[in-house]
Residue frames as a rotation matrix with the C-alpha (Angstrom) as fourth column:
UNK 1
0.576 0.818 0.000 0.00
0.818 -0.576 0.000 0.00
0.000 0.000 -1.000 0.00
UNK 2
-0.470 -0.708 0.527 1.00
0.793 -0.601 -0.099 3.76
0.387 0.372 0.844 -0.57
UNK 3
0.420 0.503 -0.755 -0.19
0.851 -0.507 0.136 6.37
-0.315 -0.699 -0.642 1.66
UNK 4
-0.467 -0.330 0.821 -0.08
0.746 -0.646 0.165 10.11
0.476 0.689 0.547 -0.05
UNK 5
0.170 0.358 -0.918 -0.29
0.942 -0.334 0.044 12.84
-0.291 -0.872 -0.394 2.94
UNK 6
0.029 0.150 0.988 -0.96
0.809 -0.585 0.065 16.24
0.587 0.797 -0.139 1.63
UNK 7
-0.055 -0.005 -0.998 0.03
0.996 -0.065 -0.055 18.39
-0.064 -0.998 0.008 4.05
UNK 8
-0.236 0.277 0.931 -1.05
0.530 -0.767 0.362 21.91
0.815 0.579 0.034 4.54
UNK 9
-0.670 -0.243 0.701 -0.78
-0.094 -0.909 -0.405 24.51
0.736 -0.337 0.586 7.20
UNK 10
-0.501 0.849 -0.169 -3.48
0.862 0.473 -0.182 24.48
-0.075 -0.237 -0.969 9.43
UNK 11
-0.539 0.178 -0.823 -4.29
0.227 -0.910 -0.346 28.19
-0.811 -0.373 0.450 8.95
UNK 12
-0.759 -0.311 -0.573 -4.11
-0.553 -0.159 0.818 27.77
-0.345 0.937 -0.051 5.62
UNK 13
-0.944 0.330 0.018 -6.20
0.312 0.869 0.384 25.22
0.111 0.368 -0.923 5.50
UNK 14
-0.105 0.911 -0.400 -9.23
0.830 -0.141 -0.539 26.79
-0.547 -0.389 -0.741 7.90
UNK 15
-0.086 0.105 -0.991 -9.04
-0.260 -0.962 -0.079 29.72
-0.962 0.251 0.110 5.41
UNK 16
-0.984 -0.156 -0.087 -9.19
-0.168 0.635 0.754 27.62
-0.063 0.756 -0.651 2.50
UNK 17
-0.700 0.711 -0.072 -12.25
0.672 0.620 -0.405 25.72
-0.243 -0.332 -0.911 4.24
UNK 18
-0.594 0.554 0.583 -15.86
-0.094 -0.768 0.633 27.84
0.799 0.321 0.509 2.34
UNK 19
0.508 0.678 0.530 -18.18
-0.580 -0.186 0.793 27.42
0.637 -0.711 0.299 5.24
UNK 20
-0.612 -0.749 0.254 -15.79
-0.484 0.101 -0.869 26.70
0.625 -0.655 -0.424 8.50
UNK 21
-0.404 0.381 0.832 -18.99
-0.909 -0.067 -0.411 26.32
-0.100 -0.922 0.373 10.98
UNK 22
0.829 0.556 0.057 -20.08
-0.558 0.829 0.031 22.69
-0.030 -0.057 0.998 9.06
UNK 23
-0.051 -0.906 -0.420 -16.48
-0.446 0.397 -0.802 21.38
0.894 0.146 -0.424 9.09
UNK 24
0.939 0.294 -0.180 -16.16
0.073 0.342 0.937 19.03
0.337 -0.892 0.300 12.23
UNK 25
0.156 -0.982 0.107 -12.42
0.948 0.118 -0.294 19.65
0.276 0.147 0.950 12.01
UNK 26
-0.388 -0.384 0.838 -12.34
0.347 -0.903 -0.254 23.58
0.854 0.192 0.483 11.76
UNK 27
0.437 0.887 0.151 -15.17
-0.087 -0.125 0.988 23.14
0.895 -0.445 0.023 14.46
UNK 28
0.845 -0.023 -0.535 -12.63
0.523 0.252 0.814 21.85
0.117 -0.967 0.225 16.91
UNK 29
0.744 -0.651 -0.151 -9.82
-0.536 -0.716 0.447 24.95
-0.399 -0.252 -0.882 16.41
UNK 30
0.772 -0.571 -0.279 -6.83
-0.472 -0.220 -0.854 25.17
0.426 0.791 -0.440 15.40
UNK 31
-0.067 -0.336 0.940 -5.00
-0.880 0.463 0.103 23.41
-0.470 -0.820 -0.327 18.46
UNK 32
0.255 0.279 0.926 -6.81
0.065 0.950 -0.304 20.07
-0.965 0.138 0.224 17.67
UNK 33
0.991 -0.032 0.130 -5.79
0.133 0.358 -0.924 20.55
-0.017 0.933 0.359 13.76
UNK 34
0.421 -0.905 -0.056 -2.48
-0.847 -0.370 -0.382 21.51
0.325 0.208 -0.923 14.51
UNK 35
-0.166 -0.445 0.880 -1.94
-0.852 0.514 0.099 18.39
-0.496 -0.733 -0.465 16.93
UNK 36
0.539 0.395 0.744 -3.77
-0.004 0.884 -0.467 16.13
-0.842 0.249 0.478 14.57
UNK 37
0.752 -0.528 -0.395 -1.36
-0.438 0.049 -0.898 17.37
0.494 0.848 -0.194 11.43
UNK 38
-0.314 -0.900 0.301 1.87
-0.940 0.339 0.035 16.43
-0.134 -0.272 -0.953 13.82
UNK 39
0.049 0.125 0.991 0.65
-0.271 0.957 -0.108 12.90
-0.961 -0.263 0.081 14.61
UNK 40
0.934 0.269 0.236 -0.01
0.007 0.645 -0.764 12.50
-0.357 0.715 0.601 10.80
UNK 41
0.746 -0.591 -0.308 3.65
-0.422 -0.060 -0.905 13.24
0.516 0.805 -0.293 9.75
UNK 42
0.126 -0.122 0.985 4.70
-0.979 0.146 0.143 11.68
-0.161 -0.982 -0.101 12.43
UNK 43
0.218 0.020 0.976 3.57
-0.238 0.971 0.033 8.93
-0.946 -0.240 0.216 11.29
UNK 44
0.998 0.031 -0.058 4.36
-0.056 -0.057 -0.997 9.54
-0.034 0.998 -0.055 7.59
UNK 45
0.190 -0.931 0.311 8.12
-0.935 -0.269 -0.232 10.35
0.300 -0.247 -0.922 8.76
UNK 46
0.072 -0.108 0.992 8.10
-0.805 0.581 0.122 6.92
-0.589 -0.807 -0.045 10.40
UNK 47
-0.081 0.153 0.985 7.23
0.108 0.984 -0.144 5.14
-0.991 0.094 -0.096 7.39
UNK 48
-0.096 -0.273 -0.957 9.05
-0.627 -0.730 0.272 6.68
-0.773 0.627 -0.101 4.79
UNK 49
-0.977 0.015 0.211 8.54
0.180 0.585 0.791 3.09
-0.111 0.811 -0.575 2.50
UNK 50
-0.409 0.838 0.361 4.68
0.909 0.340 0.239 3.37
0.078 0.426 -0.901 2.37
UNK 51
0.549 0.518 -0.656 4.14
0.583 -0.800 -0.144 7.23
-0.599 -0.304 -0.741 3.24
UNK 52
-0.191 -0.446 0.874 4.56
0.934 -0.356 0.023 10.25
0.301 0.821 0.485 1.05
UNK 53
0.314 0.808 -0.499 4.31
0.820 -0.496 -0.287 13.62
-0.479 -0.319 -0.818 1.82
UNK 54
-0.218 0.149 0.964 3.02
0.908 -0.332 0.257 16.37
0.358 0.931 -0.062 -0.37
UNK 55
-0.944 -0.095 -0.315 3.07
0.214 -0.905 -0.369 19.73
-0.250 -0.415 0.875 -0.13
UNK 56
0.182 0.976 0.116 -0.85
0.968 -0.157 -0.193 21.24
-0.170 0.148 -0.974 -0.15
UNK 57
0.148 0.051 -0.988 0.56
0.213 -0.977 -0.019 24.62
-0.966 -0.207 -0.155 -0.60
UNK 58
-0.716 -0.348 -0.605 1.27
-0.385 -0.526 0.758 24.10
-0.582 0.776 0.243 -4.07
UNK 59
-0.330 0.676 -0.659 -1.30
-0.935 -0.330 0.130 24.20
-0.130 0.659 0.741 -7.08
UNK 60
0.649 0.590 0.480 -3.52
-0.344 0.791 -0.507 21.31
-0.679 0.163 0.716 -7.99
UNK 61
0.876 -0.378 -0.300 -1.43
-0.255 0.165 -0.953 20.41
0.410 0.911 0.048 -10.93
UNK 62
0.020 -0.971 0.240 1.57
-0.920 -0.111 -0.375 20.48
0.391 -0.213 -0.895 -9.02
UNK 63
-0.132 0.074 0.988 0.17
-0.573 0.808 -0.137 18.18
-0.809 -0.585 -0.064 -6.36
UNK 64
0.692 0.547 0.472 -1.49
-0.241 0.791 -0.563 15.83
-0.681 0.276 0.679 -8.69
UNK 65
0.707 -0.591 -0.387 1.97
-0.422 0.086 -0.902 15.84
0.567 0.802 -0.189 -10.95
UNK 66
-0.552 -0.413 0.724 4.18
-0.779 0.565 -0.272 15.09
-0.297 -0.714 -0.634 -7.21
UNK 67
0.401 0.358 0.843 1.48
-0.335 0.914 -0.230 11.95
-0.853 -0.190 0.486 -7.07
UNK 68
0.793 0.382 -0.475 1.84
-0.557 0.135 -0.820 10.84
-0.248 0.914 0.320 -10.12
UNK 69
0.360 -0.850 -0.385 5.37
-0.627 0.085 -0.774 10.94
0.691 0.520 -0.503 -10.50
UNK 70
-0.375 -0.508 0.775 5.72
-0.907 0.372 -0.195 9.26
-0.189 -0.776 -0.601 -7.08
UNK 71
0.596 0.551 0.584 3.47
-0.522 0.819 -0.239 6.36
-0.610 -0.163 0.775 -8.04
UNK 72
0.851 -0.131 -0.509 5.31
-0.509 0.042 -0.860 5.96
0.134 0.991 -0.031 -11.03
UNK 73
-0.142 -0.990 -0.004 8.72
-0.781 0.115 -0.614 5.77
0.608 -0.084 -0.789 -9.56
UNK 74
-0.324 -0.085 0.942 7.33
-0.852 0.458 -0.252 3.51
-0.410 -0.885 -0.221 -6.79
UNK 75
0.860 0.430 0.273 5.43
-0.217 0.795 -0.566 0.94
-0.461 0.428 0.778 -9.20
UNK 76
0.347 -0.934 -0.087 8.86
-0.337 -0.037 -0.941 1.18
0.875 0.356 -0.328 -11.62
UNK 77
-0.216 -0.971 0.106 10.94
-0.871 0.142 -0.470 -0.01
0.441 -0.194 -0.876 -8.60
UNK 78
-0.186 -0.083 0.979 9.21
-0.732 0.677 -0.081 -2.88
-0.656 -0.732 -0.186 -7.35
């Protein structure tokens, strides 16, 4: 399996988000989204063979060209 962690700011993100107050995420603050991004790279950092992380600050294209190119290389080496 391949796990593809898009990571993004949490500010960034709740400013991103169009209607914050039905998010259940944005609902519980920035604290709880900041603590819940560490744990995920955390664990992404831990398990650099099945985890990727992507930047979410850059453009849709960008991201979806990073995936790509990572599947690629990963299917191509095994």
């Amino acid at each position: 399996d391949l796990v593809f962690l898009i990571d993004l700011d949490p500010m960034i993100s709740y400013t991103r988000e169009t209607n914050p107050q039905e998010s259940r995420f944005e609902q519980k603050g920035l604290i709880f989204m900041s603590q819940v991004r560490d744990r995920f790279l955390t664990r992404a950092k831990s398990n650099p063979n099945t985890h990727i992380i992507i930047d979410g600050s850059q453009s849709i294209d960008d991201i979806q060209g990073q995936i790509a190119s990572e599947f690629i290389n990963r299917i191509n080496s095994n």
